[in-house]
N, C-alpha and C positions, 0 to 999 in steps of 0.2 A: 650496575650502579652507574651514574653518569654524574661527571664530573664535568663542570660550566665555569667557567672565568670571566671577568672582567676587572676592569683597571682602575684606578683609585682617579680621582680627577687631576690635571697635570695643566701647567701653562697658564694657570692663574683662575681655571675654570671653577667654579662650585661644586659640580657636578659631573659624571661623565655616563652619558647613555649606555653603556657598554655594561657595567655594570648593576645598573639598575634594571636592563634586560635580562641580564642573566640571571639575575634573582629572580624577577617574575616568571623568567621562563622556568625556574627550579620548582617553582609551585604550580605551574598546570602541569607539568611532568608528574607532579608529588599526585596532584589529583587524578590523573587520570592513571595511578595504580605501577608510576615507577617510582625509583629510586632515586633521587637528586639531589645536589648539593652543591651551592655558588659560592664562590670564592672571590676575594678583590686580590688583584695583584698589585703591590707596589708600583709606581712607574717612574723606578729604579733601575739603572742597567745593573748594578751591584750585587742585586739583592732578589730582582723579579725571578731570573729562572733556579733559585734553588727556594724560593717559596713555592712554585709550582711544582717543583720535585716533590715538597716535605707534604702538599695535598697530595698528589698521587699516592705516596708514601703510604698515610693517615687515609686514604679514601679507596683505596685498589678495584678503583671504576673499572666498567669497561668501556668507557668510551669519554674522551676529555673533549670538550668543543670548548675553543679561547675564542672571545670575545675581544674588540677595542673599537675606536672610535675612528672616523676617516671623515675629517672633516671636510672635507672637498669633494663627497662622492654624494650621490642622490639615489643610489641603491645599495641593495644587501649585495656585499662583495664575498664570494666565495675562494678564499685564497687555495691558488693551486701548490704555492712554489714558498720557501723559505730559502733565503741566500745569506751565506757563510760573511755579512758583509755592515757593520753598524757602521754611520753616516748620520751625526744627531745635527739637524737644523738649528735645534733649539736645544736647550738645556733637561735632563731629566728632574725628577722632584726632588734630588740631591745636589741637584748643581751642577754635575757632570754633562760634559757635551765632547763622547769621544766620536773623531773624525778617523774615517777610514780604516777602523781596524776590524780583527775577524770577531765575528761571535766565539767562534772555535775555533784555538790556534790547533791547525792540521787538520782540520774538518773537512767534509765533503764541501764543496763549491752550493750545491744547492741540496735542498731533501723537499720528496715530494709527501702531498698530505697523503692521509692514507681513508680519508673520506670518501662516498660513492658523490660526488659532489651536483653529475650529471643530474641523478635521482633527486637529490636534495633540490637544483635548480628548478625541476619538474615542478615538483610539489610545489616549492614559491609559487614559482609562477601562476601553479592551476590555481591560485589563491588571488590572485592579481598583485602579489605583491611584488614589486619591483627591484630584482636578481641580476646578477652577473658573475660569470667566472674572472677571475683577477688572477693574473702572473704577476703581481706587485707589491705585497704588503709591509714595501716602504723597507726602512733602511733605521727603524726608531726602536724602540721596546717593542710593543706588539712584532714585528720582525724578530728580533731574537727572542721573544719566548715559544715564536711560531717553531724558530728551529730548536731551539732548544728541548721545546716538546718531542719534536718526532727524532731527536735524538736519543730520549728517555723510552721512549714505546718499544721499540726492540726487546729491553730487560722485560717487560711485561705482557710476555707472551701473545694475544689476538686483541690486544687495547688497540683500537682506532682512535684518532686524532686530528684536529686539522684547526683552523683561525677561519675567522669569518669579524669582515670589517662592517661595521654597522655604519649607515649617515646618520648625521648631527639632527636630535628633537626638532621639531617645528618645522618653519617654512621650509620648503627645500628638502626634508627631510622623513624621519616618520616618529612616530610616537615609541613610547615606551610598552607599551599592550601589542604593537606592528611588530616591533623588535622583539620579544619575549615568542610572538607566536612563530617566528621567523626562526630564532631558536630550536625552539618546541620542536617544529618542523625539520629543519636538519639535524637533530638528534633524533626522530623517528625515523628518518630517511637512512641514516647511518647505522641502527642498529640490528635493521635487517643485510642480514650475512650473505645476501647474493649478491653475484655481480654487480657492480655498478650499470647504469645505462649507457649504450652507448649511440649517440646522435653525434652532429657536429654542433657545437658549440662555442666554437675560437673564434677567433678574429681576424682580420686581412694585416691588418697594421695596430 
């Protein structure tokens, strides 16, 4: 079973792509003979990671891919890294805007996905759609439910996990049917159980 996230809209927006991806991604999964189910998460620091626990809870997937939005990106961001570390710019959908405290008091410093990510990047790519691995998923909600998540996959046995940041609809960005198949595709990437691929894929700087 596979379990899809994304996040309610936040910041005054209508809308948020993340969401609306993951739901269409949950019905070409559903069609093409698996098991899926999207979920909105709050975007709530209060409240977001124990709604995601109470899906896992209620859904005992094997495999959770979170969704959010990265408005300043012009690719599908592959997050590698979740860090122990909220830093809100702006205010959550509660009004909250906590500065520099831990997701998890006494937490690891950072927890890595447990995604074949390389594989996943493949696939994008042989598809032309425009991929990146990220060491960044920001300092906002999407960051702490990122860690939050792979904080929770431990208790549940071979569940893989991991966040992936979508660009903003339209110019600059990609559609909702881009995003859904972007999905699609790293959750079939993920839930074959071999190794990851391994190429170089990082960065200089």
């Amino acid at each position: 079973m596979i379990l899809l996230t994304g996040f309610e809209p936040f910041d005054g927006a209508t809308t948020n792509p993340s969401i609306d991806a993951a739901r269409a991604a949950a019905t070409l999964l559903n069609a093409a003979g698996h098991h899926a189910v999207a979920i909105e998460l709050p975007c709530v620091f209060a409240t977001a990671p124990a709604a995601l626990e109470a899906a896992i809870d209620a859904h005992a997937p094997d495999l959770v891919l979170c969704a959010g939005l990265a408005g300043g990106r012009a690719a599908v961001s592959l997050e590698r890294v979740a860090v122990n570390l909220i830093d809100a710019r702006i205010p959550d959908n509660a009004g909250d805007r906590p500065v520099d405290v831990p997701v998890e008091a006494g937490g690891p410093a950072a927890r890595w996905t447990t995604l074949p990510l390389k594989r996943a990047l493949s696939r994008l790519r042989g598809e032309e759609l425009a991929a990146e691995l990220s060491l960044s998923a920001g300092t906002y909600v999407c960051n702490q439910v990122f860690y939050a998540l792979l904080g929770l996959l431990p208790a549940h046995g071979g569940v893989r996990g991991g966040f992936v940041h979508l660009p903003p609809a339209g110019a600059g960005g990609i559609g909702t049917g881009q995003g859904a198949r972007a999905l699609e595709l790293i959750a079939l990437a993920s839930l074959d159980p071999a190794p990851d691929d391994n190429y170089a894929a990082g960065t200089v700087y």
